[in-house]
Backbone as ProteinMPNN parsed JSONL, in Angstrom:
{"seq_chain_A": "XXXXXXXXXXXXXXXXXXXXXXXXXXXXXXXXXXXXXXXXXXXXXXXXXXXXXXXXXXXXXXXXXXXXXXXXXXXXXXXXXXXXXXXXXXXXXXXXXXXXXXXXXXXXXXX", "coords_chain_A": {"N_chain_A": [[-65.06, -118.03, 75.824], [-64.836, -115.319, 77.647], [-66.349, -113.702, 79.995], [-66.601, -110.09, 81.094], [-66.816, -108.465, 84.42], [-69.502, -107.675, 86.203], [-71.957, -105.943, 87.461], [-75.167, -106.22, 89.289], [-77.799, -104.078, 90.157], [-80.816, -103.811, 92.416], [-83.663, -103.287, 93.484], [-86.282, -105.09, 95.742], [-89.261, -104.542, 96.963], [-91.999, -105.832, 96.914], [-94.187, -108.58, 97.001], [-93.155, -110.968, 94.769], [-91.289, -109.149, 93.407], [-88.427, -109.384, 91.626], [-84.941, -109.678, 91.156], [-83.539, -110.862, 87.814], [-80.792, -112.918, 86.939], [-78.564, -113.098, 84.151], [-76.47, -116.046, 83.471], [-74.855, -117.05, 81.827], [-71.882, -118.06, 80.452], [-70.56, -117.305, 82.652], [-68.337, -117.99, 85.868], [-67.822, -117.208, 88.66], [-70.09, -116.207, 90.834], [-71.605, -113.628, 93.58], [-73.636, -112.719, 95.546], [-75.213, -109.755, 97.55], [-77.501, -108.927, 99.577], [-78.812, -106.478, 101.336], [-80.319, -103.941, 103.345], [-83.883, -102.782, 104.83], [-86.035, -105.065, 105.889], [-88.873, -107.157, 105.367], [-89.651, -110.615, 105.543], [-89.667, -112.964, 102.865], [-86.681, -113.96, 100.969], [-86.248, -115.908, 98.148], [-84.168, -117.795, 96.19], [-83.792, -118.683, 92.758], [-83.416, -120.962, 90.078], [-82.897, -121.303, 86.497], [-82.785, -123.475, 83.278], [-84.017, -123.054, 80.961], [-85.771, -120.454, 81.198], [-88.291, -120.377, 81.372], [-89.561, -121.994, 83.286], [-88.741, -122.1, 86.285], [-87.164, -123.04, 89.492], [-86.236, -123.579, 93.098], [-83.169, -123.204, 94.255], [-79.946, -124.029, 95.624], [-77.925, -122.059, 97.629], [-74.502, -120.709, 99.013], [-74.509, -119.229, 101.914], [-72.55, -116.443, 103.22], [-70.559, -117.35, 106.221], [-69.277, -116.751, 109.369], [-67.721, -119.298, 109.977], [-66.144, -122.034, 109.391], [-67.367, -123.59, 107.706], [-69.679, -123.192, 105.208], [-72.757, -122.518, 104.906], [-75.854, -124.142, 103.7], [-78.659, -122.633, 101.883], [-81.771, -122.15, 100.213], [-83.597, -119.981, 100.669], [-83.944, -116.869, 102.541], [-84.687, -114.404, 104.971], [-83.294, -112.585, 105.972], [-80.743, -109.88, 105.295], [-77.724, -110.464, 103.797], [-74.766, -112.081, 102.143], [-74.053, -114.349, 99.788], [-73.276, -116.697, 97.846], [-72.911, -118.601, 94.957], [-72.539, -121.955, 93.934], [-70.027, -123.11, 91.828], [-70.917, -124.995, 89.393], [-73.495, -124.208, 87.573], [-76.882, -122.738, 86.695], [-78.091, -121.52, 83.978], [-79.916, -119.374, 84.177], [-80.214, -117.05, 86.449], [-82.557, -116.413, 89.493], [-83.548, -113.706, 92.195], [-85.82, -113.568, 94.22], [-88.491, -111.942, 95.705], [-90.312, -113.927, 97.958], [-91.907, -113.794, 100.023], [-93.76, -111.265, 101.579], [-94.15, -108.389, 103.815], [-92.789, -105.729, 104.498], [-90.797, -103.115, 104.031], [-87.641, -102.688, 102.199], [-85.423, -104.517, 100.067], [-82.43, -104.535, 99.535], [-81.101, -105.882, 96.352], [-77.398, -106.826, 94.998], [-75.722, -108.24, 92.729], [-72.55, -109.682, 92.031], [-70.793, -110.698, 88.875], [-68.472, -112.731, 87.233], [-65.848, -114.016, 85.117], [-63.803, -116.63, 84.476], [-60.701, -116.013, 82.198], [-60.718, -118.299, 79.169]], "CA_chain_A": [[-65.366, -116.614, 75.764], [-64.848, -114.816, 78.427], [-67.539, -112.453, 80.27], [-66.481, -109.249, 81.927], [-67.301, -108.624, 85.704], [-70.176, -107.023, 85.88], [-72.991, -105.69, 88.976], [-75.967, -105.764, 88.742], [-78.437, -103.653, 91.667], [-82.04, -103.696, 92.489], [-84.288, -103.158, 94.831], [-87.244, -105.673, 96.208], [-90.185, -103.642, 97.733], [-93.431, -106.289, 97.025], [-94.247, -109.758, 96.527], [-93.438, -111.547, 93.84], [-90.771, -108.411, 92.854], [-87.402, -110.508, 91.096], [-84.139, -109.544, 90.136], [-83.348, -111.858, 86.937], [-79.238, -112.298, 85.774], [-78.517, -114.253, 82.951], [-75.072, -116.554, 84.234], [-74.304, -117.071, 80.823], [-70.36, -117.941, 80.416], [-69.92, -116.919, 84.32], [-68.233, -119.014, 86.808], [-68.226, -116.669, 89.843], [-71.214, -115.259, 91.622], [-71.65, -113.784, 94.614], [-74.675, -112.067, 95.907], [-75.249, -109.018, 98.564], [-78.496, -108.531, 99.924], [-78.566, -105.188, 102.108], [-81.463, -103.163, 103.409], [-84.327, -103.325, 105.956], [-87.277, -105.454, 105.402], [-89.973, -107.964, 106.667], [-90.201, -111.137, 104.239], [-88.671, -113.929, 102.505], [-86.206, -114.372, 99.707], [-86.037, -117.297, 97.308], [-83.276, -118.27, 95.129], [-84.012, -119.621, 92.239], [-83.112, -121.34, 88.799], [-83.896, -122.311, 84.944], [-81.899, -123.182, 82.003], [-84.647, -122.687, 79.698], [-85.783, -119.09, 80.742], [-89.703, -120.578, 81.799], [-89.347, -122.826, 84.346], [-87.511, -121.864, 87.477], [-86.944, -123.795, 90.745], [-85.578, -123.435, 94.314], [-81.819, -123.49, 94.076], [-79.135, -124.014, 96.756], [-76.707, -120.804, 97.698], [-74.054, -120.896, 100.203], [-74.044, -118.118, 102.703], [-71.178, -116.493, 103.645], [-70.864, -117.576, 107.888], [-67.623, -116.207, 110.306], [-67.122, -120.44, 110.504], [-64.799, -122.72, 108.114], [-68.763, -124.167, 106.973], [-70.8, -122.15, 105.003], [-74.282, -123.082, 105.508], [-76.106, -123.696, 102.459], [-79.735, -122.391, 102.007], [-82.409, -121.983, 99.589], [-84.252, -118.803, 101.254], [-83.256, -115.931, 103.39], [-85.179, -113.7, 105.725], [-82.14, -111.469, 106.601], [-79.532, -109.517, 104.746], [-76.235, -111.26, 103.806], [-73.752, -112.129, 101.373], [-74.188, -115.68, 99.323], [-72.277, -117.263, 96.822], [-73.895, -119.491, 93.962], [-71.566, -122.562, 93.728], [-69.524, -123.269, 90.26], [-71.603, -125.6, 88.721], [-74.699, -123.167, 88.078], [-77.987, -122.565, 85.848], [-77.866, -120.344, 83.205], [-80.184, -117.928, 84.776], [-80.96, -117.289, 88.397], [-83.538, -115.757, 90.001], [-83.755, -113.797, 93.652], [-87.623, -113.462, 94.056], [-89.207, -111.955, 97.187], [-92.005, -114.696, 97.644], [-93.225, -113.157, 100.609], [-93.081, -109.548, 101.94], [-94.722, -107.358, 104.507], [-92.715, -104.425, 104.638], [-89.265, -102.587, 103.734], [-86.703, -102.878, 100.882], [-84.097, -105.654, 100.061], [-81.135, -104.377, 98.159], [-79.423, -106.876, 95.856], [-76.408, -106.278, 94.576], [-75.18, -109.544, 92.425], [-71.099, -109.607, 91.17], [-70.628, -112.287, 87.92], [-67.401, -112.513, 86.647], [-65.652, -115.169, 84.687], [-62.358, -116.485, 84.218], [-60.687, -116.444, 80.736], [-60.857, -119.11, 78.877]], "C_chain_A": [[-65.378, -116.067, 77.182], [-65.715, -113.363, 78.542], [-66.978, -110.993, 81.591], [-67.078, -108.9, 83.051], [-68.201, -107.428, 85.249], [-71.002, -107.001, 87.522], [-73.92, -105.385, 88.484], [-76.597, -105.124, 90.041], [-80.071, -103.594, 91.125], [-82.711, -104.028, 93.452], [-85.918, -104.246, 95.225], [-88.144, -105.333, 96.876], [-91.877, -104.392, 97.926], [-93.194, -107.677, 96.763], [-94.034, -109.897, 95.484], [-91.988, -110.929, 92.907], [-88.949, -109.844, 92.816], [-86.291, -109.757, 90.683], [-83.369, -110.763, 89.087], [-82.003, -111.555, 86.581], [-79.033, -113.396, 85.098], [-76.864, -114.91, 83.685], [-74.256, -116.89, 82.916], [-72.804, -116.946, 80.506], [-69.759, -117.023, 81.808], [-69.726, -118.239, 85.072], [-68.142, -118.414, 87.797], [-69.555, -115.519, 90.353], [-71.33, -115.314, 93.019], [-73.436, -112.699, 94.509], [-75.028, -111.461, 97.385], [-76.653, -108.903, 98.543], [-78.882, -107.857, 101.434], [-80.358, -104.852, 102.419], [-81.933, -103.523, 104.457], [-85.378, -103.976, 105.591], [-87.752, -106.523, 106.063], [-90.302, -109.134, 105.422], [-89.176, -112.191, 103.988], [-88.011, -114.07, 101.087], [-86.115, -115.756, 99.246], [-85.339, -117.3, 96.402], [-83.199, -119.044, 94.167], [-83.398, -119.847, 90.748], [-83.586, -121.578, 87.754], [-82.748, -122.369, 83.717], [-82.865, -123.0, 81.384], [-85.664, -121.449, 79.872], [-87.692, -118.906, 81.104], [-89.931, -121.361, 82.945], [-88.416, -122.785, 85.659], [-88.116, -122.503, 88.901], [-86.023, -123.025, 91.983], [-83.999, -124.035, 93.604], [-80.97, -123.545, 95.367], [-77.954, -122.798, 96.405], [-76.202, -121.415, 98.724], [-74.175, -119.385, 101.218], [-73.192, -117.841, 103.568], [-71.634, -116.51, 105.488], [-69.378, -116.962, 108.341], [-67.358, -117.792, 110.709], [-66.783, -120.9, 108.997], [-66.15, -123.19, 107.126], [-69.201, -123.421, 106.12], [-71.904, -123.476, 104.773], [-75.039, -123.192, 103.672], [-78.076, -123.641, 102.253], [-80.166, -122.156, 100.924], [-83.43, -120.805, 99.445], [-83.44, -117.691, 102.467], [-84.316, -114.819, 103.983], [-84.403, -112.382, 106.429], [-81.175, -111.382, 105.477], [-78.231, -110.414, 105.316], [-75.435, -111.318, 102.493], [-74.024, -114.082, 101.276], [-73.222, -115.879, 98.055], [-72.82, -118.203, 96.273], [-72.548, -120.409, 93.476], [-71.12, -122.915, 92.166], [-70.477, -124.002, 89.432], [-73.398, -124.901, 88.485], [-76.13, -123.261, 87.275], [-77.417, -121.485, 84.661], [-78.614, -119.274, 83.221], [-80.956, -118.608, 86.61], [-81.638, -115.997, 88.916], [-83.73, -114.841, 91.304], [-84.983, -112.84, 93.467], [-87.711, -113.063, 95.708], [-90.685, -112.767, 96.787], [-92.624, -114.654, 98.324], [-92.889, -111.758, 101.475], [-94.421, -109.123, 102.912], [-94.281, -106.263, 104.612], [-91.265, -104.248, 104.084], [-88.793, -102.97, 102.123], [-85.608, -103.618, 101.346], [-83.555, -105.161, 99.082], [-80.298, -105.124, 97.606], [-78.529, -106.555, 95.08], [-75.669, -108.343, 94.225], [-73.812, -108.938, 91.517], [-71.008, -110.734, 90.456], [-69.155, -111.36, 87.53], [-67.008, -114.021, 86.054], [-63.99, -115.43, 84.616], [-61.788, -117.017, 82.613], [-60.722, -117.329, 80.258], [-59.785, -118.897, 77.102]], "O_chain_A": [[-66.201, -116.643, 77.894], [-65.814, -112.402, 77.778], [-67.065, -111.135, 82.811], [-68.289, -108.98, 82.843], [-67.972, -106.559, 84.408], [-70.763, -107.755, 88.466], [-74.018, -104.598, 87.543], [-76.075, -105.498, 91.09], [-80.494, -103.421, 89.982], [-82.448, -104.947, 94.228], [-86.836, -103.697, 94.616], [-88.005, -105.96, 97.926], [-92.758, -103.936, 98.655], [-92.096, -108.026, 96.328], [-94.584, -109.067, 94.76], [-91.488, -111.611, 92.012], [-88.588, -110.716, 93.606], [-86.555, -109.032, 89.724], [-82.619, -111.561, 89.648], [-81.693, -110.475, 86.079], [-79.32, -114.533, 85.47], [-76.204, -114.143, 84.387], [-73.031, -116.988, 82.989], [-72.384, -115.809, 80.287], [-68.77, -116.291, 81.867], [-70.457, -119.229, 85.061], [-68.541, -119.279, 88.577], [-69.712, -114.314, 90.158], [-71.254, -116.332, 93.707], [-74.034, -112.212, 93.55], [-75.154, -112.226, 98.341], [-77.135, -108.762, 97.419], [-79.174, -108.508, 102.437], [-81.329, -105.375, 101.873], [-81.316, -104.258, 105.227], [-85.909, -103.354, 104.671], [-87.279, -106.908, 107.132], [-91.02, -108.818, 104.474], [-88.132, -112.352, 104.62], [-88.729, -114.281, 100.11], [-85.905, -116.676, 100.037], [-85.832, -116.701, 95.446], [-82.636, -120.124, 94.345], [-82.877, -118.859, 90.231], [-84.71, -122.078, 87.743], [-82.025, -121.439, 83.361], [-82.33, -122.172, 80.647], [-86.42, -121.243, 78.922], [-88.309, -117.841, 81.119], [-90.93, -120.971, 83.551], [-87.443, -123.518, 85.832], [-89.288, -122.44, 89.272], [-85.271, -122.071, 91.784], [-83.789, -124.927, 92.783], [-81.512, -122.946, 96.295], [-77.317, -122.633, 95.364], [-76.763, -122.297, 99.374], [-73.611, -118.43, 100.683], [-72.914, -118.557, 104.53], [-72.61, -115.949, 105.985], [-68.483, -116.777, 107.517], [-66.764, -117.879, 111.783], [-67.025, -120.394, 107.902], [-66.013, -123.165, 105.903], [-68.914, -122.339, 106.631], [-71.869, -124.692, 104.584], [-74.75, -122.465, 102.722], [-78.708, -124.665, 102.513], [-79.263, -121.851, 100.146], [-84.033, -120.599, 98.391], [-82.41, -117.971, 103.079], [-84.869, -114.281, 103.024], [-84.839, -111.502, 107.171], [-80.792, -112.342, 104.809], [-77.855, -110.834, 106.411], [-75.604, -110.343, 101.76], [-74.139, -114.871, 102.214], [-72.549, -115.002, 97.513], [-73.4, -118.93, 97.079], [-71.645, -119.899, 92.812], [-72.026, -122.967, 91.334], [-70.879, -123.265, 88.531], [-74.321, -125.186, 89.247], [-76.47, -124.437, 87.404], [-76.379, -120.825, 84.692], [-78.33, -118.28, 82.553], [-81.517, -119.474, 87.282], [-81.276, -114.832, 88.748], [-84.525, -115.574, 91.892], [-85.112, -111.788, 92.842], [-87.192, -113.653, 96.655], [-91.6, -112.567, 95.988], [-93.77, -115.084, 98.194], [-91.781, -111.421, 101.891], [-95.553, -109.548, 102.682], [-95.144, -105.417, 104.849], [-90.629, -105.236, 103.716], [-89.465, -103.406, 101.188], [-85.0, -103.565, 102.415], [-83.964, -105.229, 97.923], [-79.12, -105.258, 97.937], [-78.939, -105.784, 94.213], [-75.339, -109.24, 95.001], [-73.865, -108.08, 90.636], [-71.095, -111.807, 91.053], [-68.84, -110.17, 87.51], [-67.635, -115.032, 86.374], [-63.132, -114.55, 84.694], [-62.198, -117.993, 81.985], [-60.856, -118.015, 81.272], [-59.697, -119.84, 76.316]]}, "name": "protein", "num_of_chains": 1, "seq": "XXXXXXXXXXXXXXXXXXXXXXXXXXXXXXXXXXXXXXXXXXXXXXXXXXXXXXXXXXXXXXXXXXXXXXXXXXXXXXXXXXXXXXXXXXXXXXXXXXXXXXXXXXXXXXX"}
């Protein structure tokens, strides 16, 4: 089955605040996180929708590497490698100030 590309946006302004996307029949994700703010993101996972964990992203770098991290303190651009969860999480788990804009692209390829 194939899943139409889709965006999702939302904004991070307090602890604890999450945007949730289901990955459901997606094999590409990327993820933008824009804005100004004071705090840490966490990337996280669950196939069963109660239980979510730290996950590994890559973030996009200007070298042949990409780096691969579990948190982020600065706006960037990440990529959630093929093999994925079926939902993923980006949680501010700690904040002092500003807004984080994420902006996640899923798309799939037909099948």
């Amino acid at each position: 089955m194939a899943k139409l590309p889709s965006v999702t946006n939302d904004s991070l302004t307090s602890a604890a605040d999450y945007v949730e996307i289901d990955l459901t029949y997606t094999d590409n994700v990327a993820i933008q996180i824009t804005g100004t703010f004071t705090g840490t993101i966490t990337f996280q996972a669950s196939n069963n929708g109660t239980d979510f964990v730290s996950t590994t992203v890559r973030a996009s770098t200007q070298t042949a590497t990409a780096t691969e991290v579990t948190t982020t303190t600065a706006a960037g651009m990440f990529y959630l490698p093929n093999a994925h969860p079926e939902l993923l999480r980006i949680t501010m788990t700690a904040f002092t100030s500003g807004t984080a804009v994420v902006d996640v692209f899923t798309s799939s390829i037909q099948r």
